[in-house]
C-alpha positions as CSV (number, residue, x, y, z in Angstrom):
1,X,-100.5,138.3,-73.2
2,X,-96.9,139.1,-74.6
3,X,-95.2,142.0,-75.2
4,X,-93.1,142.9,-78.4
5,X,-90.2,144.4,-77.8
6,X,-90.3,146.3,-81.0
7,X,-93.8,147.6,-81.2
8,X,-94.0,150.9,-79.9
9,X,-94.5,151.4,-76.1
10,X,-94.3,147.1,-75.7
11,X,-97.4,146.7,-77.9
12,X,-99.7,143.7,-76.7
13,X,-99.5,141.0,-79.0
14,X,-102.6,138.8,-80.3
15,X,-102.4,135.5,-80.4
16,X,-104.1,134.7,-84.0
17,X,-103.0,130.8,-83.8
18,X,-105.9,130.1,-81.8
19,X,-109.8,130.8,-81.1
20,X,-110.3,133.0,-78.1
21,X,-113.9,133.2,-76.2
22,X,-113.9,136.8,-75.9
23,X,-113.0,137.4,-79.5
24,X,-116.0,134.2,-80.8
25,X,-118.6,136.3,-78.8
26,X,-118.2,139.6,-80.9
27,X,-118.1,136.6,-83.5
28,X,-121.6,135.6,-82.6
29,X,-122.7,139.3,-81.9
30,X,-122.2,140.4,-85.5
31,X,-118.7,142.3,-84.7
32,X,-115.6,142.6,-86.5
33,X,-112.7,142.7,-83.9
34,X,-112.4,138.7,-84.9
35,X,-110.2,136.7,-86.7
36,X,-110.8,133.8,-89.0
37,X,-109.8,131.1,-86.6
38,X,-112.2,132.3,-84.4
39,X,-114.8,132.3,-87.0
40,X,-113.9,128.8,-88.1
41,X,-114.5,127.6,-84.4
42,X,-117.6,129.5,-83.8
43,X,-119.0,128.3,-87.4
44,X,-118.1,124.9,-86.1
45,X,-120.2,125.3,-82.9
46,X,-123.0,126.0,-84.8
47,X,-123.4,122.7,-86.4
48,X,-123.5,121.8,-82.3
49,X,-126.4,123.9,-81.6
50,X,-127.3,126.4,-85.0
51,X,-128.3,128.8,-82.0
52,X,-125.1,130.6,-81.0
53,X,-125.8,133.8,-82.5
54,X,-129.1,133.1,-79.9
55,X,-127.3,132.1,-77.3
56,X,-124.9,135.6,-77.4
57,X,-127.5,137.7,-77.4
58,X,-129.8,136.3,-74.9
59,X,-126.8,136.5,-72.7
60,X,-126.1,140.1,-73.1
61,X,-129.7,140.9,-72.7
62,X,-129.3,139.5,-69.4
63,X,-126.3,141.7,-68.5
64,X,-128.5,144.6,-69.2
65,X,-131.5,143.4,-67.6
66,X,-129.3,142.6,-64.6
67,X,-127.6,145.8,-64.1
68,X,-131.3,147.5,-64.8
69,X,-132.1,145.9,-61.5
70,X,-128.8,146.5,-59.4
71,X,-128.8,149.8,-60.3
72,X,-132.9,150.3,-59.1
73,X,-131.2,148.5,-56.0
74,X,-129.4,151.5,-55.4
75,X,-125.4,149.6,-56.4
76,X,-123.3,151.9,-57.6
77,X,-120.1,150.0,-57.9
78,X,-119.4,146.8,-60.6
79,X,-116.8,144.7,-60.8
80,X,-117.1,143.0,-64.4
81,X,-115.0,140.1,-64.6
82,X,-114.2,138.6,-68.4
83,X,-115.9,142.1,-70.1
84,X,-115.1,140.8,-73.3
85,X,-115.2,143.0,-77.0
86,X,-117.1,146.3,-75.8
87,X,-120.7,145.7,-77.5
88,X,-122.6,149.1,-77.1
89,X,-124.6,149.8,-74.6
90,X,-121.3,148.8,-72.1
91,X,-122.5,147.6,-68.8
92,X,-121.2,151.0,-67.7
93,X,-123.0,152.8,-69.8
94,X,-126.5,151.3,-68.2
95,X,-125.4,151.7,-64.6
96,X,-124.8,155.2,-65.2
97,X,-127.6,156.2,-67.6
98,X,-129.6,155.1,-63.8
99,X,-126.9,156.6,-61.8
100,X,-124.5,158.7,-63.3
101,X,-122.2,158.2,-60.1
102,X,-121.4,154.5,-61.0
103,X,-117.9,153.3,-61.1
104,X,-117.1,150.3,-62.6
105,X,-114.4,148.3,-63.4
106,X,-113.7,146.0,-66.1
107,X,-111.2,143.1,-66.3
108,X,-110.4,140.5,-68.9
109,X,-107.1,138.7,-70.0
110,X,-107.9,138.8,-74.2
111,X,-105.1,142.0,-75.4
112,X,-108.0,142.7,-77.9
113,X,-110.1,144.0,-75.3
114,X,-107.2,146.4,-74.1
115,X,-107.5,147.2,-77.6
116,X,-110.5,148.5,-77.5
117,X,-110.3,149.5,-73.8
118,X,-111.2,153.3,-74.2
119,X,-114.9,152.5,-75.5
120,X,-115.0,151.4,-71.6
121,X,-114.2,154.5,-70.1
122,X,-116.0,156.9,-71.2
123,X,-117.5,157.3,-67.6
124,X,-119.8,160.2,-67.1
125,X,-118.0,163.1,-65.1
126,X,-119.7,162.0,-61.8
127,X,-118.5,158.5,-62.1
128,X,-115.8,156.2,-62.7
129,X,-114.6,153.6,-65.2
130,X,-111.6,151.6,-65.4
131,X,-110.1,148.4,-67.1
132,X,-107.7,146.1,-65.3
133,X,-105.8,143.3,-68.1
134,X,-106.0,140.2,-65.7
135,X,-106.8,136.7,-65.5
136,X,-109.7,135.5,-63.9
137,X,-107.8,132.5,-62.0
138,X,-105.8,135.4,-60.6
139,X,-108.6,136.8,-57.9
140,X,-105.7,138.8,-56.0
141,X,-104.3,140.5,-58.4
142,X,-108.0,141.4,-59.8
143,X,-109.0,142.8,-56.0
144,X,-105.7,144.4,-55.6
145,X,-106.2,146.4,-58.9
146,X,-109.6,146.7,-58.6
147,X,-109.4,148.2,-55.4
148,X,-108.0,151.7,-56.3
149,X,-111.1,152.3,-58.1
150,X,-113.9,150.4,-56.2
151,X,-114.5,150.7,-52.6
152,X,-114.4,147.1,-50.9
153,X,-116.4,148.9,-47.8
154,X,-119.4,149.5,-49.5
155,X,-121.5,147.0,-51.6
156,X,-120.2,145.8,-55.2
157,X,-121.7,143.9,-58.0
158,X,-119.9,141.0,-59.2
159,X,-120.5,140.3,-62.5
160,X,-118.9,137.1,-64.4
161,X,-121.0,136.6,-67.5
162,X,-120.6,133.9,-69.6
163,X,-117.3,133.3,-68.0
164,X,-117.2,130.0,-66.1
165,X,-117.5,127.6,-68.3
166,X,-114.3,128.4,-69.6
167,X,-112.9,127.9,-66.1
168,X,-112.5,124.1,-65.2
169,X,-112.9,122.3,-62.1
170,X,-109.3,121.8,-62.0
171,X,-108.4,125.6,-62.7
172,X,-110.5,125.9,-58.9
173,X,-114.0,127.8,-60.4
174,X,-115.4,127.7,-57.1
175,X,-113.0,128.6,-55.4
176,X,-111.8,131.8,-58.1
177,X,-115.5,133.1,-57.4
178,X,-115.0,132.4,-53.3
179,X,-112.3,134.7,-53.1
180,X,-113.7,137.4,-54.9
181,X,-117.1,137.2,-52.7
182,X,-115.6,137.1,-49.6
183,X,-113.8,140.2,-50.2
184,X,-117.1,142.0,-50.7
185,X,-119.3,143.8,-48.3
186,X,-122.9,143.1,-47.1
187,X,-125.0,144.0,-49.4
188,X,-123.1,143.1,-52.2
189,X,-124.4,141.0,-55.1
190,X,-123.0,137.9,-57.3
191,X,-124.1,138.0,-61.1
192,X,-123.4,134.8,-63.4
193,X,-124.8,133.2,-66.5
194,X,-123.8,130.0,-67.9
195,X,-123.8,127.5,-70.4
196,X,-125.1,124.2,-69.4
197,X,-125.6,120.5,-71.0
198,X,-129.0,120.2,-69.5
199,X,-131.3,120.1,-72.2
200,X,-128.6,118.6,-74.8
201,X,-125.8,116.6,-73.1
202,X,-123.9,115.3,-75.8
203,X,-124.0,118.5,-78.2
204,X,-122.6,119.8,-74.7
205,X,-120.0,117.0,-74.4
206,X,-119.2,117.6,-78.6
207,X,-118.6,121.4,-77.9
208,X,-116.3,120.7,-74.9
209,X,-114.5,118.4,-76.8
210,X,-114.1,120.7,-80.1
211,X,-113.1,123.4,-77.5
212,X,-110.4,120.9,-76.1
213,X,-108.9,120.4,-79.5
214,X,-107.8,123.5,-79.2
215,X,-106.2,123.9,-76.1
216,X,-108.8,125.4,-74.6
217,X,-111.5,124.7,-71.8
218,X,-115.8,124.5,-71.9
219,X,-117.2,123.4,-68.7
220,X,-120.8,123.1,-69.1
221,X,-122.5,123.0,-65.8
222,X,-125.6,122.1,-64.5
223,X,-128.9,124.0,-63.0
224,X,-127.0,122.9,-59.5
225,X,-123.6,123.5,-60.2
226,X,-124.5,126.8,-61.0
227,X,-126.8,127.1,-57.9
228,X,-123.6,126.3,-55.9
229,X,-121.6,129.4,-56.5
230,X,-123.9,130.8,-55.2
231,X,-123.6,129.2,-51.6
232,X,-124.4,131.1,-48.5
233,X,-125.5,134.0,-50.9
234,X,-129.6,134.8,-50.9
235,X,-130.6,134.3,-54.7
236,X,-132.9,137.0,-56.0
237,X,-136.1,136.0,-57.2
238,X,-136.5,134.3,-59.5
239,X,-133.4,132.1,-58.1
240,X,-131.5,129.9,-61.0
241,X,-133.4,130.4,-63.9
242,X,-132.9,130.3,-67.7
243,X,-130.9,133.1,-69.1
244,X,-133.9,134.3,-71.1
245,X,-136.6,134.1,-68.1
246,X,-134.3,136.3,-65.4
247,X,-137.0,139.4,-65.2
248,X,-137.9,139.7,-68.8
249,X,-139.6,142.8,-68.0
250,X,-136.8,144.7,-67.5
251,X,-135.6,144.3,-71.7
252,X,-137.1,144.0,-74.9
253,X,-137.4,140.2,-75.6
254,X,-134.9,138.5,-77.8
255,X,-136.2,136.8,-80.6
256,X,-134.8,133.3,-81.2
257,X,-134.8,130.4,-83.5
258,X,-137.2,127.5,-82.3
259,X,-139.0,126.4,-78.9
260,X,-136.4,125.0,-77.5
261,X,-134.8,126.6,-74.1
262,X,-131.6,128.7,-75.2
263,X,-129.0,126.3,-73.2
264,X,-128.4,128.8,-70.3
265,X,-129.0,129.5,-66.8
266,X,-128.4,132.9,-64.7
267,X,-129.0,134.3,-61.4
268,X,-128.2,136.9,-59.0
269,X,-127.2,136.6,-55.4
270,X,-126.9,139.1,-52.5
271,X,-124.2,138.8,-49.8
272,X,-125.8,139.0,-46.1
């Protein structure tokens, strides 16, 4: 993100000259806080996989299916890392429709989403909400911040949805997600979903490569690289499992084009 010096109080500026993931998911999702080079690269995906308009909101059925669960759990605290656009319902707007004492705190790098930052915190008057601009690859900036709103002593849900795979090997993923889990208490959960090249490596290897074109990074991983964020965590039943299959009973089913499996896998994980 940069500043302008001559927008009023420092303005964020957007950077239009290239896609952004956060701004190609409200893409996908039917929203308008987009700009046409981020629909001409998600159009492009889609003659990868015709699905990713599927894909979107099988994912974010999941985040609502998940935080259905934590919050019948009894968590009351969220750490949401790579929010994205604010689709309605927010996840904060779940967590506290169970528990209106929820606090949650949002953080992505995209100055769009700081944008749009008040549709996140409209908490309920018992709870909290907040929204931290940060990088992902920055975990100690993200805890400090993240820490005036969240206690660390008592358990937090980690959420990093559809993040990852924008987060390569060399930018230390595992690691990123380490730090951030060790600083949690017992009790505490991990939350991912993911793309993965499973059921269609090369329209995974075509994607990654259309993504590197641009300067940017798609790191499809695999049913066990996914499973290993996830070490020395207890997965929750139903362990790794396709984004659409993670307790469908807690959401309306989303209805998709073809058979096929939607090209995802999720799971959730409590800290001991």
């Amino acid at each position: 993100m940069t500043q302008d010096p001559a927008a009023p109080h420092g303005a964020a500026i957007i950077d239009t000259s290239k896609p952004h993931p956060a701004r190609m998911y409200d893409w996908f999702l039917g929203g308008k806080d987009n700009y046409p080079v981020d629909e001409e690269m998600a159009r492009q995906l889609l003659t990868v996989d015709a699905r990713g308009r599927d894909m979107a909101r099988v994912n974010r059925a999941f985040m609502h299916r998940a935080i259905r669960w934590l919050s019948a759990e009894g968590v009351r605290q969220y750490l949401d890392v790579g929010t994205g656009i604010p689709t309605e319902p927010n996840l904060h707007q779940i967590a506290q429709g169970v528990a209106p004492d929820s606090r949650i705190v949002y953080c992505d790098n995209d100055p769009i989403v700081l944008a749009h930052a008040a549709a996140l915190l409209r908490s309920t008057p018992a709870g909290a909400t907040e929204y931290i601009q940060a990088d992902a690859r920055d975990p100690e900036l993200i805890l400090e911040r993240a820490g005036k709103v969240l206690d660390f002593d008592q358990p937090i849900a980690l959420s990093m949805l559809a993040l990852l795979h924008f987060v390569g090997d060399e930018d230390g993923a595992y690691d990123l997600v380490g730090k951030l889990v060790e600083k949690l208490a017992p009790g505490s959960y991990l939350v991912l979903s993911h793309v993965t090249g499973d059921f269609d490596p090369e329209g995974a290897a075509k994607a990654a490569a259309m993504y590197k074109a641009r300067g940017l990074t798609l790191r499809p991983r695999s049913r066990n690289e996914l499973a290993a964020f996830f070490d020395g965590l207890d997965l929750v039943e139903p362990g790794v499992s396709l984004t659409a299959e993670w307790h469908p009973e807690l959401g309306e089913p989303v209805q998709v084009q073809g058979d096929d499996p939607i090209p995802g896998w999720a799971a959730v994980g409590r800290k001991r």
